[in-house]
Structures are given as C-alpha cells and as structure tokens.
N, C-alpha and C positions, 0 to 999 in steps of 0.2 A: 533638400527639404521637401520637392515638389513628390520625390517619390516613398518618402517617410509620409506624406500626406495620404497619398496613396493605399499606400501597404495599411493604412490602418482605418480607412476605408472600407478595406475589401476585408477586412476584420470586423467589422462592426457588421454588414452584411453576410458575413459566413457565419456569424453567432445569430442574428435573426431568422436567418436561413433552416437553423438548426433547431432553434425554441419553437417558429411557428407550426412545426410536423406536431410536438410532444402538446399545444394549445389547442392544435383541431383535434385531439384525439381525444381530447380530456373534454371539449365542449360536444363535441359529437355523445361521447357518452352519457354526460348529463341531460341535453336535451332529446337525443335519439334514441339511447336506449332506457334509463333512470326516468325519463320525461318529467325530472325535476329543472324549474328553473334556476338559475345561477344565481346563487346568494351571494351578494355583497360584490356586485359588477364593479364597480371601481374599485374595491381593494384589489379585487383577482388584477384588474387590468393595472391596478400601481405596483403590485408582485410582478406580474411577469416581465414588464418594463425594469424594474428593480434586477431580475435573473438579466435579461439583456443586459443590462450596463455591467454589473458583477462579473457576468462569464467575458466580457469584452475588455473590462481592464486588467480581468486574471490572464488574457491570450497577451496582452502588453506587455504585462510585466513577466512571466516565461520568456517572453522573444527578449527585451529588452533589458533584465536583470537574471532570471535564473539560469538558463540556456548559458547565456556567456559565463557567469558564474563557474556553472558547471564544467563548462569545454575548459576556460582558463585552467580549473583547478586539475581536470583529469591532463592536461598537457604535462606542468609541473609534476605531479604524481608518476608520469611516465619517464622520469627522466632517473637513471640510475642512483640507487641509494635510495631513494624516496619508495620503496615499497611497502616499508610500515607503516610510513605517513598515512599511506593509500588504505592499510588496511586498518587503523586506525581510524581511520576518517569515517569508512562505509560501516565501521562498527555503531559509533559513537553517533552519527546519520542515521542509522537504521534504530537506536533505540530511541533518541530523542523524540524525532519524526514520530515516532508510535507512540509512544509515551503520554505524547500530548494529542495525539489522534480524536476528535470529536466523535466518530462513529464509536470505537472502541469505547471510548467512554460510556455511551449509550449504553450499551452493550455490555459491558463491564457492570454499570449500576444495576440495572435490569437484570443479569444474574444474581447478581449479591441479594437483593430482595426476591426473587424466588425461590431462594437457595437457606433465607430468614438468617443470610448471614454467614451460611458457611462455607460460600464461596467468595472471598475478598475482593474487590475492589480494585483496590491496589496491587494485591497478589495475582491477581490474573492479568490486568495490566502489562504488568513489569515482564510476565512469563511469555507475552506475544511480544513483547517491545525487545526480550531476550533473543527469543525465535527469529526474527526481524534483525538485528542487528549479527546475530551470527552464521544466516542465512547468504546477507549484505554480504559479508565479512568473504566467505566462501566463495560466493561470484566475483569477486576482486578476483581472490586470490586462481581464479582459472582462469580469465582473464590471464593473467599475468601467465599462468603455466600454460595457456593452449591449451588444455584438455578436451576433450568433447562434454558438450553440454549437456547431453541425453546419460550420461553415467551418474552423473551428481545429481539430476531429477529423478533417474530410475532408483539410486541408491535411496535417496528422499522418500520416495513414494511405496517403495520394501520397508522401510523403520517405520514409515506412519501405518503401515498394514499392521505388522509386527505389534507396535502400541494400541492399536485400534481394538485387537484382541485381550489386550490385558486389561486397559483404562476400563474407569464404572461406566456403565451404558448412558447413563445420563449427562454423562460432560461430553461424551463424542459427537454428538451436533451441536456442541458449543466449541467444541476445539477445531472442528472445520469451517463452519462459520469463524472462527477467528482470523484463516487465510483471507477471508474476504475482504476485511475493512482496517487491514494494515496498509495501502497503498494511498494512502494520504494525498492531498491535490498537490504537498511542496515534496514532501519525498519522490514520487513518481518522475516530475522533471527532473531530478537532480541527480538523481539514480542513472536514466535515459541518458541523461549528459554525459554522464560519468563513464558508462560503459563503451556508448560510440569516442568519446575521449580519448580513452586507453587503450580500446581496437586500434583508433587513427593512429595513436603516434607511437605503439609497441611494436616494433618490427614480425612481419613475419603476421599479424595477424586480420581478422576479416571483420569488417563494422559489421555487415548485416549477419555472420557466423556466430564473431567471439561477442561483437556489440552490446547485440540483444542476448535478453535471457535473465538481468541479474532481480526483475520481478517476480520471473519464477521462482528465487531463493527466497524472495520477502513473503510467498506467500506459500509454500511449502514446510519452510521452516518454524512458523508460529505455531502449525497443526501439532509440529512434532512434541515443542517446546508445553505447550498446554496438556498434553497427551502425559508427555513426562510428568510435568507437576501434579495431573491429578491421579496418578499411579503413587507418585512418591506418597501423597497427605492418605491416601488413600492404605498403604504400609504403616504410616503412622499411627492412621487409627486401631489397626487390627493391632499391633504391639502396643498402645496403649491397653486395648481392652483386656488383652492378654495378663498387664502386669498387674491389672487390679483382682 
C-alpha cells in the first residue's frame, strides 16, 4: 500500500513537473513579449490545475488498467493458434480507436466545410480509420514473421510517393496530416502494450527490435489510405463527366 502511495506520488509530481515548463512559456509570452496582461487569471489557473489532475489520472489509469490490459491480451495472443485473434484484434483496435478519434473529427469536419461538402465527413473518416487498422493489422503480422521493420516502412513510404503523384494537389496535405492525429491517447498504449507483448512472449524475437514500430504502421498507412480514396472519387469524377 505504502509503496502504491508512493508510485503515485511521484506521478502526480512528474505531471507537474511537466505542465509548469509549457505555463512559463505561455506566461512569459504574454507578458514579455505580447505585453498583454493575462485575461481571466483564475479561469487560466483553474484550466491548468484542471490539465494537472486529467493528465495524472490518464498516467493511473495506463499503469493500472490499460498497460496490464494490453500485456494480458498480447500474452494470450502469442500463444499458438491464436494468431488471427491477434490480427483481428489490431485490425478492429486500429479502426475503432480512429473512428472515434477527437482530432480526426476536427479535422474531418473542417474539411467537409471547406471543401462546401465535397469532401465527406464520414468518408474521410472511415478511409484514415481503414489506413489505421490495416496498417495495425500488418505490424502484428511482422511481429509474428520477424521480418525487419525498415522493409514495410520503406515499402510504405514508395506507395505514398507513388500516390502523392497521382492524388489532386489539394488533398495531399490533408492526407499527410491525417498520419498525424490517428494516434489517439487509448490507442497509443494499447498498441505499445501489444507490441512489447508479443516481442516478450514470441520466441526468438526482440521487445526493443520487433516491439517497437507498430505506430509507424498507424501513421504511414492513413496517408496511403486517404491518397487512395481521393485518386479513386477523383476517376469517378472524370467518367462521370465523360458519360454525360
């Protein structure tokens, strides 16, 4: 108990630790360079006290539910026969997780309305949460093969060139931007877990080699997926206009 006391202590300290660098630089700016005074001093100081407690019970509940979550689940997963489970799991993980992603969403809507609608919502959505889950799906599955990790990135980053050339010029900084903000705060640990998981208990392989890596699939593969989609709508329009 005495050292559960402890450990979450030194939690609550490493996340104060952390906020008060990102408060002097944001006050520093205001009064030292903007040499505007700070509007609304007690809301700011009940927000960042607000970020302290939030980021403090998120490092709890990682340690204390998603972490073991994860490790339990990649042990099971490594046990023979269970490898569709596994890639079942990171599929269906990697689209949810994005699916319901806050930033994406942002992001998502904010195109649809500059776009007056003719980029969807939902459709764009669904095509990073696609990329994301079949991304997931592929780092399992090398994992599970040993392969080297630098083949499947470099493979990755050849198709996204390759696409970068065809797609319209107007979605490709929205398709790389969409790499960015598929790593979600619940996907990211579970992901992490999942991978040193499968490292630990697959024979033959290296947590910090085969471990790491399977974030590079979550955020490689959305580029690709978005890339595609607006090459495909983009063929549709041209054989629409064609048949009329």
């Amino acid at each position: 108990m005495l050292n559960f006391l402890h450990d979450r202590v030194l939690d609550l300290v490493s996340v104060i630790r952390d906020v008060i660098p990102v408060a002097v630089v944001v006050i520093f700016f205001q009064l030292g360079i903007l040499r505007r005074p700070i509007p609304n001093t007690k809301a700011i100081v009940v927000g960042f006290l607000a970020v302290i407690a939030g980021l403090y019970f998120f490092l709890i509940g990682l340690e204390t539910a998603v972490f073991p979550i994860g490790e339990s689940m990649a042990h099971r997963f490594s046990l023979p026969g269970n490898k569709i489970w596994a890639l079942l799991f990171a599929f269906l993980m990697g689209y949810t997780t994005t699916i319901a992603e806050p930033a994406l969403l942002a992001v998502a809507r904010k195109a649809e309305e500059l776009t007056a609608g003719g980029l969807k919502n939902f459709a764009l959505r669904n095509a990073v949460a696609t990329g994301v889950a079949i991304g997931l799906t592929m780092g399992v599955w090398r994992i599970f093969s040993g392969r080297p990790l630098w083949l499947y990135i470099l493979a990755g980053y050849v198709i996204t060139l390759i696409l970068t050339y065809f797609a319209p010029r107007q979605i490709i900084p929205l398709a790389y931007d969409s790499g960015g903000v598929t790593t979600s705060t619940i996907m990211v640990p579970l992901v992490t877990a999942l991978g040193l998981g499968l490292a630990t208990n697959i024979p033959g392989r290296n947590p910090l080699i085969d471990g790491f890596g399977l974030i590079a699939f979550a955020s490689v593969f959305p580029i690709i997926s978005v890339l595609s989609y607006s090459i495909i709508i983009e063929i549709k329009k041209k054989n629409l206009r064609l048949r009329r």
